[in-house]
C-alpha positions in Angstrom: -15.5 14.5 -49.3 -15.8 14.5 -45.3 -17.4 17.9 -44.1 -15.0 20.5 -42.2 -15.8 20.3 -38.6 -16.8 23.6 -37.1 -14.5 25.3 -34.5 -17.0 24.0 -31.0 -16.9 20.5 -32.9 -13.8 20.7 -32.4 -13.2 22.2 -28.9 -16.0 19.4 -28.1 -14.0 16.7 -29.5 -10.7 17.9 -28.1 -12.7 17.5 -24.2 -13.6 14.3 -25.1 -10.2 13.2 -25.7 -8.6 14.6 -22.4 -11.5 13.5 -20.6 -10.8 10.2 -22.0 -7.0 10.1 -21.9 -6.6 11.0 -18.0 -8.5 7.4 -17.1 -6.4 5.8 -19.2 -2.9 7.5 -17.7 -4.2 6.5 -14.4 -4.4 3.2 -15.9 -1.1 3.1 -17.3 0.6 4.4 -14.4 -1.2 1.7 -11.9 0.2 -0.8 -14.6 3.6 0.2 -14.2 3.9 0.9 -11.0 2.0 -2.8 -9.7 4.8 -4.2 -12.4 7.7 -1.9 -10.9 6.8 -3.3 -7.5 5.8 -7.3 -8.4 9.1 -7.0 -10.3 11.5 -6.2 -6.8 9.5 -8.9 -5.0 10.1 -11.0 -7.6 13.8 -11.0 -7.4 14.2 -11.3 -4.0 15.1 -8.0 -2.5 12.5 -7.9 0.5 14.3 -11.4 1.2 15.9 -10.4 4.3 13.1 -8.1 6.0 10.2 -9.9 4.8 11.6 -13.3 6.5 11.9 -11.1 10.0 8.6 -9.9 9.5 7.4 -13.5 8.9 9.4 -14.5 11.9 7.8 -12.3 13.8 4.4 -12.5 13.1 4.2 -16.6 12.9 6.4 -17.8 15.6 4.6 -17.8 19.0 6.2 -20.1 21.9 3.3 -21.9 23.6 3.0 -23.8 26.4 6.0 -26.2 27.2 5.4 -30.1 25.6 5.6 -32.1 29.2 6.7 -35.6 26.9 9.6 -33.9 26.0 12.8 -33.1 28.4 16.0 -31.7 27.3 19.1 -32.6 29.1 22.0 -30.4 28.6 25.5 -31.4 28.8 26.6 -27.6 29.6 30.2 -26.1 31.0 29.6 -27.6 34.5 29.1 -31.1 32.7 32.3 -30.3 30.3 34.5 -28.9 33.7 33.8 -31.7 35.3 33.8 -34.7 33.3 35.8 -33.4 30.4 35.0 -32.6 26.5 32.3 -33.9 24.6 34.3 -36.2 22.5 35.1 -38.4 26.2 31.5 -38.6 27.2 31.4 -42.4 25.7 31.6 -44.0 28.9 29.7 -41.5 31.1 27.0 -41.9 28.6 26.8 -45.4 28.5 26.6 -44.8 32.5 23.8 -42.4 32.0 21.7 -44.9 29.8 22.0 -47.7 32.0 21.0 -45.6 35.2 17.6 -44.1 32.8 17.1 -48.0 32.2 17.2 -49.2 35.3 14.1 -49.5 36.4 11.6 -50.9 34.2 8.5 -49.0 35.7 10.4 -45.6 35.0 12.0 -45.8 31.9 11.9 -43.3 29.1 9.9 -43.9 26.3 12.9 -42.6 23.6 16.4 -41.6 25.2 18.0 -39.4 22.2 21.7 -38.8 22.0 22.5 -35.3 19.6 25.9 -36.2 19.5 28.4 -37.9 16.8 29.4 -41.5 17.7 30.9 -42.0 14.1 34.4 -43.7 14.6 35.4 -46.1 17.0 37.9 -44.8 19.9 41.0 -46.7 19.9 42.2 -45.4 22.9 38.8 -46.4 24.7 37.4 -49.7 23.1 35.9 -50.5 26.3 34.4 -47.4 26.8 32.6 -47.8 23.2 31.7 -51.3 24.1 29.8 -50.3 27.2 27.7 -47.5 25.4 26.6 -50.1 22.5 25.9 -52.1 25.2 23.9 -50.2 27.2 22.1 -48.8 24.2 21.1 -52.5 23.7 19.8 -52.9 27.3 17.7 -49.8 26.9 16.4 -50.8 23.5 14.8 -47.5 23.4 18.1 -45.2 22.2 18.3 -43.0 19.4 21.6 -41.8 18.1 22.7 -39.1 15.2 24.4 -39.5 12.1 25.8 -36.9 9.3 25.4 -36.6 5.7 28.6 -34.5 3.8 27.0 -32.0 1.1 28.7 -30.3 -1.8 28.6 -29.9 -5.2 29.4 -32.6 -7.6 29.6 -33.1 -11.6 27.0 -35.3 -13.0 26.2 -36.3 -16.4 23.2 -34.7 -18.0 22.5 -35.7 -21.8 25.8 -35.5 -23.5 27.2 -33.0 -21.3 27.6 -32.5 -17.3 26.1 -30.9 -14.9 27.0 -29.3 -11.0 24.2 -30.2 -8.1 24.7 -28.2 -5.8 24.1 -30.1 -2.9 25.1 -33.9 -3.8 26.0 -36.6 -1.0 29.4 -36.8 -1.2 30.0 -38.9 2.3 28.1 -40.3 4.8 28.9 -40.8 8.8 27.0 -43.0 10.7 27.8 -44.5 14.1 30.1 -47.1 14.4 29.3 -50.7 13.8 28.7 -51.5 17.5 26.3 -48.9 18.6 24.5 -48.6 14.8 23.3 -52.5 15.5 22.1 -51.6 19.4 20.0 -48.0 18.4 18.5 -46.4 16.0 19.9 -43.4 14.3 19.0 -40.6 11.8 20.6 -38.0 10.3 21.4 -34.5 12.2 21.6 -32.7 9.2 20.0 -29.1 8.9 20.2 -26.2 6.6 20.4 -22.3 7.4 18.2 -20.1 4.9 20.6 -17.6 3.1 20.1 -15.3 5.7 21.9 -17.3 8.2 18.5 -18.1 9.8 17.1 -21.5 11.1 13.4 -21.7 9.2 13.5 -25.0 7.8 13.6 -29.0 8.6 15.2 -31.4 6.5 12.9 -34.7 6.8 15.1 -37.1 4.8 18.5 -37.4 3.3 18.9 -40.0 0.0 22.6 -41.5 0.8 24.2 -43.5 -1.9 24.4 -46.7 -1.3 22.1 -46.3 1.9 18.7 -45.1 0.4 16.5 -42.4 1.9 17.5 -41.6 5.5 14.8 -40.2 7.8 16.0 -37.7 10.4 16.8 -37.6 13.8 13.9 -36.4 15.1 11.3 -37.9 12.9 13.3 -41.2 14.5 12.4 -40.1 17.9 9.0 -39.5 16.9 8.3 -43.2 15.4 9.9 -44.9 18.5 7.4 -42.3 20.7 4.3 -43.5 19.1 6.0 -47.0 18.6 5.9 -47.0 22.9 2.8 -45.4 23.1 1.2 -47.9 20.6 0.0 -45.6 18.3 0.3 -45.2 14.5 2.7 -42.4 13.3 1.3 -39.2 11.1 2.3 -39.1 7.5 5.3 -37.4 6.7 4.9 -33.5 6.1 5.0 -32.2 2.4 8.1 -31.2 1.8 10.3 -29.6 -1.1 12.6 -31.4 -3.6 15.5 -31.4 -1.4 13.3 -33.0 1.6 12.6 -29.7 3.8 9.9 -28.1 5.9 8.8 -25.1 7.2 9.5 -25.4 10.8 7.0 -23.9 13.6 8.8 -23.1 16.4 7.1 -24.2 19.9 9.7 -23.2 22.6 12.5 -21.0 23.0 16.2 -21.7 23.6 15.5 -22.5 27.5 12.4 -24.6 26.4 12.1 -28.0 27.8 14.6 -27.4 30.8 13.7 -29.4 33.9 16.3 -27.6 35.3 18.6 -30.4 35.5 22.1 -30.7 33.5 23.9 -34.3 32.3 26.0 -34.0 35.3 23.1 -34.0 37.9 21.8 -37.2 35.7 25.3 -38.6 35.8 25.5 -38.1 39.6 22.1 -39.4 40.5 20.6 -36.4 41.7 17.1 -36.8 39.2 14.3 -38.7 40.1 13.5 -42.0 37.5 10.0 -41.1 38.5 11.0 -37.5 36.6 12.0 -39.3 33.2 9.3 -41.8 33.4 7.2 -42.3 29.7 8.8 -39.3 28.8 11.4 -38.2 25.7 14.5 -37.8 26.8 16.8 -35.6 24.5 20.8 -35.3 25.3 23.1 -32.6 23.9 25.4 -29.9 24.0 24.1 -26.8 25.4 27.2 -24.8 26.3 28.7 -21.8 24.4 31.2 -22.4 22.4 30.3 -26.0 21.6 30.1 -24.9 17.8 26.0 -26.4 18.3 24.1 -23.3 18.7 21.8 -21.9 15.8 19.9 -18.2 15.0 16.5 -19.5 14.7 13.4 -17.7 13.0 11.7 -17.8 16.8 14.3 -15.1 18.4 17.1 -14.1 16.1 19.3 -12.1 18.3 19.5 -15.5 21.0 20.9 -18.3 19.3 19.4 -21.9 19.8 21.6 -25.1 21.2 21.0 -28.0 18.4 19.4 -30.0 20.5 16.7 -27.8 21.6 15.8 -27.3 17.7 15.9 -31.1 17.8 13.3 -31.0 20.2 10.9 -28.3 18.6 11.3 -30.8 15.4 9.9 -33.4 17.6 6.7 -31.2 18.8 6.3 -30.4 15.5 5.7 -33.9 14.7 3.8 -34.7 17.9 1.2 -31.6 16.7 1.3 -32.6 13.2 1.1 -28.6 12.4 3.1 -28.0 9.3 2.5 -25.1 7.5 3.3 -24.9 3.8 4.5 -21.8 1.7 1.8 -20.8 -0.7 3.4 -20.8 -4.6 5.4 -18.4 -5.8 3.8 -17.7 -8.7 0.1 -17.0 -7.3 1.4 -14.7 -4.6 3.2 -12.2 -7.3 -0.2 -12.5 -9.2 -1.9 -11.3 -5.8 0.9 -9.0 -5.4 0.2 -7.2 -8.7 -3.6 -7.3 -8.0 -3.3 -5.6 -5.5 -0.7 -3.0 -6.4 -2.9 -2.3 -9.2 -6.1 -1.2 -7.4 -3.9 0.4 -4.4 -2.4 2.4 -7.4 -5.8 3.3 -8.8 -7.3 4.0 -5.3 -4.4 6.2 -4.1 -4.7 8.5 -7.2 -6.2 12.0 -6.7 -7.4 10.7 -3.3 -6.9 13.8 -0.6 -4.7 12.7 2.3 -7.0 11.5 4.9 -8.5 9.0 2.8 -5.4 7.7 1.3 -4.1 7.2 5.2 -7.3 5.4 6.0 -7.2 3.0 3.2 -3.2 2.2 3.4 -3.8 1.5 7.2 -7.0 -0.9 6.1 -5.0 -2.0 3.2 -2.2 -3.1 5.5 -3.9 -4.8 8.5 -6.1 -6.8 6.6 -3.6 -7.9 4.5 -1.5 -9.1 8.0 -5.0 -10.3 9.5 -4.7 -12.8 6.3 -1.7 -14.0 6.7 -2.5 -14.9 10.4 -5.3 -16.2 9.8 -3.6 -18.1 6.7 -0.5 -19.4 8.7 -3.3 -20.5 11.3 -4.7 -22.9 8.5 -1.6 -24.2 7.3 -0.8 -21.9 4.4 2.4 -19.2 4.6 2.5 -15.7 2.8 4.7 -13.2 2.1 3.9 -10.5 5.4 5.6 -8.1 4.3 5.4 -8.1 -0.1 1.9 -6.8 0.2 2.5 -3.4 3.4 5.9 -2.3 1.4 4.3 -2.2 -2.0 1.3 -0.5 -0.2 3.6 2.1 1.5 5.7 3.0 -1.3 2.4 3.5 -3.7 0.8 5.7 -0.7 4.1 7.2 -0.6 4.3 8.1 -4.1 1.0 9.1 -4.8 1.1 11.5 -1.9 3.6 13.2 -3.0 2.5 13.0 -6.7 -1.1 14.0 -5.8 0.4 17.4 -3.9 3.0 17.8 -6.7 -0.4 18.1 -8.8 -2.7 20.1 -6.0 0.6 22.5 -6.1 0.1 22.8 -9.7 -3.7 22.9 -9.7 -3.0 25.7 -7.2 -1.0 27.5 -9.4 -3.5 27.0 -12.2 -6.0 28.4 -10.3 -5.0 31.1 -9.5 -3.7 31.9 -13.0 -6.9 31.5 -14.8 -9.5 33.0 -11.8 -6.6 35.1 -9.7 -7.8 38.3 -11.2 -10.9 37.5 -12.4 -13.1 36.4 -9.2 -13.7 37.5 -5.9 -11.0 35.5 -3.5 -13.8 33.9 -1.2 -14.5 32.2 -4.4 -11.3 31.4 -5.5 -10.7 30.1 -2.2 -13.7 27.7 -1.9 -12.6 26.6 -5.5 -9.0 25.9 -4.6 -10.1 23.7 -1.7 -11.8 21.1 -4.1 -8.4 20.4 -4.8 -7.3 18.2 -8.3 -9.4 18.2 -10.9 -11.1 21.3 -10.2 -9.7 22.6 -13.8 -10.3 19.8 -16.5 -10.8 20.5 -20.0 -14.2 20.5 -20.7 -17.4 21.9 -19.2 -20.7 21.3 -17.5 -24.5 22.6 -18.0 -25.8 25.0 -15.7 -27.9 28.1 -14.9 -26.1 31.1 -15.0 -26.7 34.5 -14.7 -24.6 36.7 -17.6 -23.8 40.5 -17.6 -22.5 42.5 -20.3 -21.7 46.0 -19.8 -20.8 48.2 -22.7 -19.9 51.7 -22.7 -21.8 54.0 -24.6 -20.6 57.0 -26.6 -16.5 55.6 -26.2 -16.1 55.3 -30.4 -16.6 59.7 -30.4 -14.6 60.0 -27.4 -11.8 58.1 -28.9 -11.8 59.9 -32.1 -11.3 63.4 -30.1 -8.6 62.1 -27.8 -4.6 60.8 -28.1 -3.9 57.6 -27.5 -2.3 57.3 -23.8 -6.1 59.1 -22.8 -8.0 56.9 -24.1 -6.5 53.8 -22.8 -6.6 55.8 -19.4 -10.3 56.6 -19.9 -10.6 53.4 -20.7 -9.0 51.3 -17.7 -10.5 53.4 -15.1 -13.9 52.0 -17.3 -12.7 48.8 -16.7 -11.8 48.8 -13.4 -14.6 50.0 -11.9 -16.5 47.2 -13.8 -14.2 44.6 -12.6 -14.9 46.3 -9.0 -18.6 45.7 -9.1 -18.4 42.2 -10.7 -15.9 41.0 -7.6 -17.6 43.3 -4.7 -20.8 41.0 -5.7 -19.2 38.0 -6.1 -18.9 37.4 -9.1 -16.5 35.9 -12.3 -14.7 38.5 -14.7 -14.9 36.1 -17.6 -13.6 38.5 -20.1 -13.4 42.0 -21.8 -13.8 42.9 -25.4 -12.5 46.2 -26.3 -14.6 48.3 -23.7 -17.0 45.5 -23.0 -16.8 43.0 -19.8 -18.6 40.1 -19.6 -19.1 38.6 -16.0 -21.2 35.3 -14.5 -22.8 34.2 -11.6 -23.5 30.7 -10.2 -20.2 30.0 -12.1 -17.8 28.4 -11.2 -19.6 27.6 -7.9 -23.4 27.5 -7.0 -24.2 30.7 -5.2 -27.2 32.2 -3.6 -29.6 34.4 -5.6 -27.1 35.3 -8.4 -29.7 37.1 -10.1 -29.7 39.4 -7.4 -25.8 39.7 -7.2 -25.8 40.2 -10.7 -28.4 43.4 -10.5 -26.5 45.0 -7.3 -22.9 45.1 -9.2 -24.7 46.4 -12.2 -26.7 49.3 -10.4 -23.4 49.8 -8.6 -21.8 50.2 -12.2 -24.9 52.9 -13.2 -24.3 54.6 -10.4 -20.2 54.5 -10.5 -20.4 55.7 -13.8 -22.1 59.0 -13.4 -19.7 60.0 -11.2 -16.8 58.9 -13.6 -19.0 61.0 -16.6 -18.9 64.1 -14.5 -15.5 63.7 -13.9 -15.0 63.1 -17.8 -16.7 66.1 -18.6 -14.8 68.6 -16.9 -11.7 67.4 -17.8 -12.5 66.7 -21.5 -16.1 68.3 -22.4 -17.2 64.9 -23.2 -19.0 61.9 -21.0 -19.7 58.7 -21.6 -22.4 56.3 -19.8 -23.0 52.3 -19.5 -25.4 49.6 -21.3 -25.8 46.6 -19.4 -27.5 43.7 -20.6 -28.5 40.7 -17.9 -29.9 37.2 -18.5 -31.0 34.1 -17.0 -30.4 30.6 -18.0 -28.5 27.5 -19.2 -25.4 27.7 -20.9 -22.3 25.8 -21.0 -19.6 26.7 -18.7 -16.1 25.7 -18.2 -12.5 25.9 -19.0 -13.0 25.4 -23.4 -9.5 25.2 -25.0 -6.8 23.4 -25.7 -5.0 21.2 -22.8 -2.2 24.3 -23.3 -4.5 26.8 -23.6 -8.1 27.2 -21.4 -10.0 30.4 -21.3 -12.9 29.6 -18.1 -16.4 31.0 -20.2 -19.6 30.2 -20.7 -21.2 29.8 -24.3 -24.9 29.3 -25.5 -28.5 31.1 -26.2 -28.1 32.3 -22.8 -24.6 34.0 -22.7 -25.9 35.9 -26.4 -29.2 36.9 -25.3 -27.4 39.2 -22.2 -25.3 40.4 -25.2 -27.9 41.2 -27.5 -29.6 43.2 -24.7 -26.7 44.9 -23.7 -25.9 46.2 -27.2 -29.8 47.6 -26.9 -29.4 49.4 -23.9 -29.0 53.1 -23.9 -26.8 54.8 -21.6 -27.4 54.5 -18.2 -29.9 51.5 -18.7 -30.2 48.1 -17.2 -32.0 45.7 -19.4 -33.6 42.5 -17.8 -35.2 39.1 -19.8 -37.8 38.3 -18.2 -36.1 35.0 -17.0 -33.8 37.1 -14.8 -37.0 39.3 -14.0 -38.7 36.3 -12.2 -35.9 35.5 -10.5 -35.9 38.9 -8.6 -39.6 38.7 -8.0 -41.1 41.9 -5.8 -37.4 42.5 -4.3 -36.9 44.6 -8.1 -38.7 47.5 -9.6 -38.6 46.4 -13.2 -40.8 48.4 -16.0 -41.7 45.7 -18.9 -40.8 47.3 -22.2 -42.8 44.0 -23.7 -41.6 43.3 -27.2 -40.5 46.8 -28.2 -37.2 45.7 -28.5 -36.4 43.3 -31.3 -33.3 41.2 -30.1 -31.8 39.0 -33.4 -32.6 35.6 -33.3 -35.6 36.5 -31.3 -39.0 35.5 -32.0 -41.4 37.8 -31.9 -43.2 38.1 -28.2 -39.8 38.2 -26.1 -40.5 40.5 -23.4 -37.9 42.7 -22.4 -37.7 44.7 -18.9 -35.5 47.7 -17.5 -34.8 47.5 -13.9 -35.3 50.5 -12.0 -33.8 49.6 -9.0 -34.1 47.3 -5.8 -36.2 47.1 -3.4 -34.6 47.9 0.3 -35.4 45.0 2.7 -37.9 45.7 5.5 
């Protein structure tokens, strides 16, 4: 048969178990919380902010590309030469006059524009551009795939893609022989923002169809004699991540199709250099919002271009996985969790601000090397934890307040109360700690008669103005009520905060009791005939002090040799009679007039030789 555990086994045991279930709460909470937060990350809804936050932190213009020139056909091009579609034979004019002389001739001549069908009202005009796109032999033209969604088979069954070929444009027969082409076909993420390249499209019937601009790229190097890069890595579906290098007015020489047209540019100005031709007028259904500048929308052919530097750079950042940035995610949700917990304000500041910039310094310095991560997953989760745990930890200081000032309100002088308020959380845990103390009881002697000869109501009367003036002395000298027993008070020093000389502290509230209750007795006396007087008992030493309990249920004490030595020489005082160990003795030194008693006193569970002392009073400093 197990043995029945005594009553402090089982206040021990019942610390042990809050001590050990609060680490383990903080643990659960981080767990959830870090899960909570991986979990909205997960499905997508930072999307839209933490793409603008990326955009803003990774795409930087530079300095403008000098290879590259961008030619706009703008509104005075369209007012004076008519729409788009009826360029044919200006731009067959326009080619011939950039190939005219051999010493200045572009190294690539791009076209972004649609030469898909053959114009039946202009053959000649469509004649004369193939032409002169065979004269220039250095012409690149676009063509477009048609996406939607199409049934295929899949096992026994069928399946919709998304995003299947379903036609394919190119330029007609005529010009498709005399220049090269690739496909002009580009993708806006889902939130309506330019972010990423598409490097190939697979046409049935065609094969794999590089893109315009890596086109324009192979015939550069081809005319600068110089082997191509590889291909970036790119996703399924053929895309990139695409770093922006100049802004919507980038590679502007200032000079529009129609100055081009009329003569009025150099050849020396074009000379070796790539020469990209497009729409870059409002309204010409070719402009783009583009991760560089969201609120300015980019003409086509000046995203054609920044493809192009791309390529000339060879600088093509990939997006880390998925998968290992929610497991970073959670990591660090976890210990932010942990960290922010009980932490007082300034350091939970200090650590979200550190938390935050090096997480952005990473990502820099990460995007700088090739590798793309989620700006913002890492500062929101951060925020919303420092958020949260704020206002959790002063949701708990509030209560810790509160707690407080229930248990030690009444009991303790305020400056104490006070200096044990501001050590915020935690000050009250179940459970205790070692320490020297010094321990008063104070009895009053002759009460038991007294009560016999009075009613009731005057006893308890008699009896709180005891109490009172006990409770006055303990708190005038600093000290901690910890409890009364009929008409006994116990109080403690050093408890629950070090203090100075609380020996002495102890001695001054108990001569201030002595003398308190002479003047109480006299009063007693003429009022009833009768008198009563004080024992007090005090002791130095160890003990165990803290709030013992139940989690519901915590009485601040102190327990041990210590706590019933003071007792036992309290219930041996006579009236009147302050009765020192010789611990507490040594303590006061020559500052107390003490008169050793030596072993006269037998105190239970005392060996013989314990030397007790009665203090006489103080000593008044010189």
């Amino acid at each position: 048969m197990a043995a029945e555990r005594s009553p402090e086994s089982r206040e021990a045991g019942a610390a042990r178990t809050a001590a050990k279930r609060g680490p383990v709460r903080a643990l659960l909470f981080a767990l959830a919380a870090a899960s909570v937060l991986t979990m909205i990350a997960a499905l997508g809804w930072l999307y839209r902010p933490d793409n603008a936050l990326s955009d803003a932190l990774y795409q930087r213009t530079g300095l403008q590309c000098p290879d590259i020139v961008v030619i706009g056909i703008d509104a005075d091009t369209v007012e004076a030469l008519g729409p788009v579609t009826g360029l044919r034979g200006a731009m067959a004019d326009v080619i011939d006059r950039l190939s005219a002389d051999p010493a200045n001739v572009p190294a690539v001549i791009a076209v972004d524009l649609m030469y898909t069908g053959e114009n039946r009202d202009a053959p000649e005009a469509d004649a004369r551009l193939a032409a002169a796109a065979q004269r220039a032999g250095c012409v690149v033209v676009g063509a477009d795939a048609v996406y939607g969604p199409e049934l295929i088979p899949q096992g026994g069954s069928f399946a919709i893609e998304q995003r299947r070929v379903l036609g394919w444009h190119e330029p007609y027969p005529a010009l498709a022989q005399a220049a090269s082409f690739g496909h002009l076909n580009q993708m806006l993420d889902r939130d309506g923002i330019f972010r990423h390249a598409q490097l190939w499209a697979d046409v049935p019937d065609k094969g794999r169809i590089p893109s315009f601009a890596r086109v324009i790229y192979e015939r550069w190097c081809a005319a600068q004699g110089t082997e191509p890069d590889p291909e970036p890595a790119v996703s399924e579906s053929g895309f990139y991540y695409l770093p922006f290098s100049q802004g919507t007015r980038g590679y502007s020489d200032g000079v529009n199709f129609l100055d081009l047209y009329e003569g009025r540019v150099p050849a020396q100005l074009l000379r070796g250099r790539i020469v990209m031709i497009g729409p870059y007028a409002a309204g010409m259904q070719d402009e783009y919002s583009v991760s560089l500048d969201h609120a300015v929308k980019m003409p086509g052919v000046v995203i054609q271009a920044n493809i192009v530097e791309a390529f000339l750079n060879g600088f093509f950042p990939k997006e880390a996985g998925r998968t290992l940035q929610l497991i970073v995610l959670f990591v660090i949700c976890l210990a932010a969790a942990l960290f922010f917990r009980d932490r007082k304000v300034l350091p939970s500041v200090l650590g979200w601000l550190a938390l935050c910039a090096a997480w952005i310094s990473i990502c820099v310095l990460a995007y700088r090397r090739g590798v793309i991560l989620h700006v913002l997953w890492v500062p929101a989760a951060v925020t919303a934890l420092f958020i949260v745990s704020v206002a959790l930890n002063y949701i708990r200081s509030a209560r810790e307040r509160r707690r407080v000032v229930d248990t030690f309100g009444h009991y303790i002088d305020p400056v104490i109360r006070d200096r044990l308020l501001a050590q915020g959380p935690g000050a009250l845990k179940l459970g205790g700690e070692t320490r020297d103390i010094a321990v008063l009881f104070v009895d009053v002697r002759g009460f038991t008669a007294m009560s016999e000869a009075l009613d009731a109501q005057t006893v308890v009367e008699i009896v709180n103005r005891y109490l009172t003036l006990t409770t006055d002395c303990i708190l005038r000298y600093h000290g901690t009520l910890d409890k009364f027993v009929g008409d006994c008070t116990m109080a403690v020093w050093n408890a629950p905060l070090e203090q100075d000389d609380p020996v002495l502290l102890a001695c001054q509230a108990a001569l201030d009791m002595v003398a308190g209750s002479e003047a109480l007795g006299r009063e007693l006396q003429e009022r009833f005939g009768r008198t009563v007087s004080f024992g007090i008992g005090i002791n130095w030493g160890p003990a165990v002090v803290g709030n013992i309990g139940a989690p519901r249920r915590l009485d601040y004490t102190a327990i041990g040799d210590t706590v019933n030595t003071a007792s036992r020489l309290e219930a041996n005082a006579p009236g009147g009679t302050i009765l020192l160990s010789r611990a507490a003795a040594d303590r006061l030194g020559d500052r107390a007039r003490v008169t050793s008693l030596g072993d006269s006193i037998r105190l239970k569970g005392k060996a013989a030789g314990f030397e007790v002392l009665r203090l006489d009073g103080l000593t008044q400093p010189e």
